[in-house]
C-alpha positions as CSV (number, residue, x, y, z in Angstrom):
1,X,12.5,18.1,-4.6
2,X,14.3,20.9,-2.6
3,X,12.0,23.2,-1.0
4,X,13.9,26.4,1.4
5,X,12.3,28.7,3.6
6,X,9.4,26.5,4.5
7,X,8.3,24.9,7.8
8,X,9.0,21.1,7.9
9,X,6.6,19.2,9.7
10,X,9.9,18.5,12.6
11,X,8.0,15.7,14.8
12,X,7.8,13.4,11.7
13,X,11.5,14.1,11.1
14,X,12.0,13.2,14.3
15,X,9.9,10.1,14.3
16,X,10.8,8.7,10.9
17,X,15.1,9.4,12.4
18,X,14.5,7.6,15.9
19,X,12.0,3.8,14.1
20,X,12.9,4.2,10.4
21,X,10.6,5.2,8.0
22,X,8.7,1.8,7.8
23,X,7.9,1.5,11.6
24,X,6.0,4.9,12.2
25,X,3.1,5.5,14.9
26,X,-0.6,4.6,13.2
27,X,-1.3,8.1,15.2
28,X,0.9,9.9,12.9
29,X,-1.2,8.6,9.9
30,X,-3.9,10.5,12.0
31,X,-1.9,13.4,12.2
32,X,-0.6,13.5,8.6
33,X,-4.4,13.7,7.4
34,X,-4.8,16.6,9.5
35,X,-1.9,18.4,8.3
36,X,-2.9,17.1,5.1
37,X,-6.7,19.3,5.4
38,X,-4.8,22.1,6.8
39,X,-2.5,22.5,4.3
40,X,-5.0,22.5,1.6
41,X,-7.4,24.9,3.2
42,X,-4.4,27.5,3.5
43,X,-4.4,30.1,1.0
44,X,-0.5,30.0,0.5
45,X,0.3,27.3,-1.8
46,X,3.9,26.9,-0.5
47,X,1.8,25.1,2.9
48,X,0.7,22.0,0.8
49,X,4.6,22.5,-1.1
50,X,6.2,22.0,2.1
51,X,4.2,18.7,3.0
52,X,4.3,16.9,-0.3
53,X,8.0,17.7,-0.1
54,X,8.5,16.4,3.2
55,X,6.6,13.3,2.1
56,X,8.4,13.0,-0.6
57,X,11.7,12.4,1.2
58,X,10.1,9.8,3.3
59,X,8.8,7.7,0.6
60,X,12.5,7.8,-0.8
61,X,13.5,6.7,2.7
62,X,10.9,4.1,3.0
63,X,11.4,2.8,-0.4
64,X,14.9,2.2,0.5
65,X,14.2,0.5,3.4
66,X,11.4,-1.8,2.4
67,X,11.6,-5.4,0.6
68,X,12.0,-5.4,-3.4
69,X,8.6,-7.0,-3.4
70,X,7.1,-4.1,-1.6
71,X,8.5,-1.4,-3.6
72,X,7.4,-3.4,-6.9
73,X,3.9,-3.0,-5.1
74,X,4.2,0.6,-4.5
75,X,5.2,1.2,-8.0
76,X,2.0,-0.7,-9.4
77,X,4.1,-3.3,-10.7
78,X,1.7,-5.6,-12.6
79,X,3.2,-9.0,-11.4
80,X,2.6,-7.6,-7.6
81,X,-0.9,-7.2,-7.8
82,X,-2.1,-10.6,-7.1
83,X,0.6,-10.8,-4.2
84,X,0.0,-10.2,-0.4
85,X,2.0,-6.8,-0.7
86,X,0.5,-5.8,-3.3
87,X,-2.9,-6.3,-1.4
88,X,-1.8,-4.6,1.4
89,X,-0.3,-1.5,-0.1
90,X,-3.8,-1.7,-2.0
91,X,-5.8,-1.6,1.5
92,X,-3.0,0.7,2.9
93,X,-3.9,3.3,0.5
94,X,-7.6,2.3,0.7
95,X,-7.4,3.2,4.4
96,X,-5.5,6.7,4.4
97,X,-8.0,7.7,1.5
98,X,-10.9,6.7,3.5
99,X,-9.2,8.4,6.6
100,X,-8.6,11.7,4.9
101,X,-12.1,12.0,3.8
102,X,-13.7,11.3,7.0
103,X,-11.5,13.8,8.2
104,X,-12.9,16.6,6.0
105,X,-16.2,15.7,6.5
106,X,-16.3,15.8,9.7
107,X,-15.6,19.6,9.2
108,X,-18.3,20.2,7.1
109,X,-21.3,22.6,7.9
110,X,-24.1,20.6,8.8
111,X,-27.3,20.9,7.3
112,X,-29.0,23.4,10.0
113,X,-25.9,25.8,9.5
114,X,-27.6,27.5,6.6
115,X,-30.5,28.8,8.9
116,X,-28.1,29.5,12.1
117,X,-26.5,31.3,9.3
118,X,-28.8,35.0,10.1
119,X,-28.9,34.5,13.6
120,X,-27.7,38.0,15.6
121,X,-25.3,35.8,17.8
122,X,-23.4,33.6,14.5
123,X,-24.1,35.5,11.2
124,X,-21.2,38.2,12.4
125,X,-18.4,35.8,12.9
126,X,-19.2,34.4,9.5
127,X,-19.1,37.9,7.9
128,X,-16.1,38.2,9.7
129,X,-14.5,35.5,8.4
130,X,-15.9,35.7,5.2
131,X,-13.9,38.5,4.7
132,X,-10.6,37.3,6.3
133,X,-8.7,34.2,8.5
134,X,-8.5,36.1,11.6
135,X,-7.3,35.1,15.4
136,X,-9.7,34.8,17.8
137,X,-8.4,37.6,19.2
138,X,-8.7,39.5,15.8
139,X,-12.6,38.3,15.8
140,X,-13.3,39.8,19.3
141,X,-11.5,43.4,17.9
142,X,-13.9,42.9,14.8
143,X,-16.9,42.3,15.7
144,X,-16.8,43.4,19.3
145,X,-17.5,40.8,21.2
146,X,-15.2,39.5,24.7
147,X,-12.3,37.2,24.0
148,X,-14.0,34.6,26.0
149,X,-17.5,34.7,23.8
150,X,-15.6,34.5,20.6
151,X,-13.8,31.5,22.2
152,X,-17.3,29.8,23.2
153,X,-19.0,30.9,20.1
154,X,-16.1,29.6,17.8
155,X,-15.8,26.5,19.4
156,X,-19.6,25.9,18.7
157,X,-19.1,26.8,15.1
158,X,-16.5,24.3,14.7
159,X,-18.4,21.4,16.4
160,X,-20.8,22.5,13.6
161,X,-18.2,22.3,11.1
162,X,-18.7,25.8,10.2
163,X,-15.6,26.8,10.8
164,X,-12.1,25.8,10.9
165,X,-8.4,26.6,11.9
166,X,-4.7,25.9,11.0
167,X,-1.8,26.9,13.1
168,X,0.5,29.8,12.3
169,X,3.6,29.3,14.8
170,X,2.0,29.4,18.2
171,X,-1.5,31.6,16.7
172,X,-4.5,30.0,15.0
173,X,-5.7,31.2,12.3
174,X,-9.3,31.0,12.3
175,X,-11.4,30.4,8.4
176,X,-15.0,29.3,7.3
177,X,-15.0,25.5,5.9
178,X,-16.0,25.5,2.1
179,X,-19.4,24.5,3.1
180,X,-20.0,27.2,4.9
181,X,-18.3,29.8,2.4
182,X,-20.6,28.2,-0.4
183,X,-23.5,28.9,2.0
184,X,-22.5,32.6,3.1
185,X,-21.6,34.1,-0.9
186,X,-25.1,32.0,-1.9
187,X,-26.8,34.1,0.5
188,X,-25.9,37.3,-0.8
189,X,-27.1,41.0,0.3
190,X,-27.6,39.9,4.5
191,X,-23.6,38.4,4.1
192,X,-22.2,40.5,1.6
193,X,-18.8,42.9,2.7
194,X,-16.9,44.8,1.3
195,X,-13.1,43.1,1.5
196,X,-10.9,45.5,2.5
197,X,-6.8,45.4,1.9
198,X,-4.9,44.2,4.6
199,X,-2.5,47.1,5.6
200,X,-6.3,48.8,5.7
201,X,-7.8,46.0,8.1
202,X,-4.5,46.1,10.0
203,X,-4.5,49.8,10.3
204,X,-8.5,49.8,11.2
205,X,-7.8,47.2,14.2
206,X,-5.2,48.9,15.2
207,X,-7.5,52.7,15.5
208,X,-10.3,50.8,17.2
209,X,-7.6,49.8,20.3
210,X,-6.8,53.5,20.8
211,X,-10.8,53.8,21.5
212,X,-12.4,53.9,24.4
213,X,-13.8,50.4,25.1
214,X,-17.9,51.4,24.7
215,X,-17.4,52.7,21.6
216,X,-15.9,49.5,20.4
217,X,-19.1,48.4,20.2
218,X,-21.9,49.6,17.7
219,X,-25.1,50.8,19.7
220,X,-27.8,48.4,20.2
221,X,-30.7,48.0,22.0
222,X,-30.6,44.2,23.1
223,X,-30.2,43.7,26.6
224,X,-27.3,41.4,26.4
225,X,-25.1,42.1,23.9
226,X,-23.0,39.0,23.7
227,X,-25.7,35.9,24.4
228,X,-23.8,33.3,22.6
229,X,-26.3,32.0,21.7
230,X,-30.5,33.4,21.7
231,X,-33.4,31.3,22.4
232,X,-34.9,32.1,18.7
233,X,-31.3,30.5,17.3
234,X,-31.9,27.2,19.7
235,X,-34.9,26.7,18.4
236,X,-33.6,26.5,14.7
237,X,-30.9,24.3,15.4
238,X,-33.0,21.7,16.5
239,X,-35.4,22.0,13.4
């Protein structure tokens, strides 16, 4: 399968050219399921293209490599499945299924999300994000908030498995976890916004730069602005 202008995973071709395709790292199994998440939770399909086209040439690699008995197992062969490969590839694929899915569970929204879901402190990085993947960076020009809150308040949000990110080059992309997007359109009116197009959103960020830094903010009457997290908001995530 020949796939151009798309970003190979480089490590793994690295790894797989240095031991063989056969003798890789458990850790990159690790990795791979990662990868694996990220790629599906990314809106361009040509992400998840990329991967299963990389992984394609190292199963034709590894196939290569291995002993006819093992690639009989990895075909299904019906005289291999009462053999030791054959029970191994079984348990091997038993294991990376079992991996992956702990590995997207782990990033679901836990069950108290849906009522930190209106606090003031969380419900706008939701809306936010709702909306759009942004950078954390993109977050704090959105919904006002320092660089260094957004980093605290995300970082909450994804022990929560609220949210979620993926790398872009050297940025990451911030987006809500299907749990949590499920939650956010089932709550309606509160959540609901508008989506806007991005050369809008881009042109919109880049007006509110040009503005003076208090009127970045919409007015409000709390004392502190940023709490990352109020005392009313606590007290529901331990209910």
């Amino acid at each position: 399968m020949a796939m151009t202008n798309v970003k190979r995973w480089t490590h793994l071709d690295s790894l797989v050219a240095d031991q063989g395709p056969l003798t890789l790292p458990y850790a990159v199994y690790t990795e791979l399921a990662e990868r694996l998440r990220e790629a599906a939770g990314d809106k361009d399909p040509a992400q998840i293209r990329a991967l299963a086209a990389q992984l394609e040439d190292l199963l034709v690699q590894a196939s290569a490599g291995a002993e006819p008995e093992a690639r009989r197992a990895a075909r299904r062969d019906a005289a291999s499945r009462s053999t030791a490969s054959g029970h191994a590839f079984d348990l091997g694929q038993i294991s990376f299924a079992h991996q992956f899915a702990a590995d997207i569970a782990a990033k679901r929204a836990d069950a108290g999300f849906e009522q930190l879901l209106a606090s003031e402190s969380l419900a706008p990085y939701v809306r936010a994000l709702r909306a759009d993947d942004l950078t954390g960076v993109e977050l704090a020009e959105e919904i006002g908030h320092r660089p260094e809150t957004v980093s605290r308040n995300l970082r909450k949000l994804r022990e929560m498995g609220a949210v979620d990110y993926r790398r872009e080059g050297t940025r990451l992309i911030n987006f809500l976890t299907p749990a949590t997007r499920d939650l956010a359109e089932q709550a309606g009116g509160r959540m609901m916004r508008t989506r806007l197009s991005p050369p809008v959103r881009a042109w919109a960020r880049s007006e509110k730069r040009e503005m003076p830094e208090f009127m970045r903010v919409a007015p409000t009457f709390a004392h502190e602005l940023e709490t990352v997290v109020t005392e009313k908001d606590a007290a529901l995530a331990d209910t």
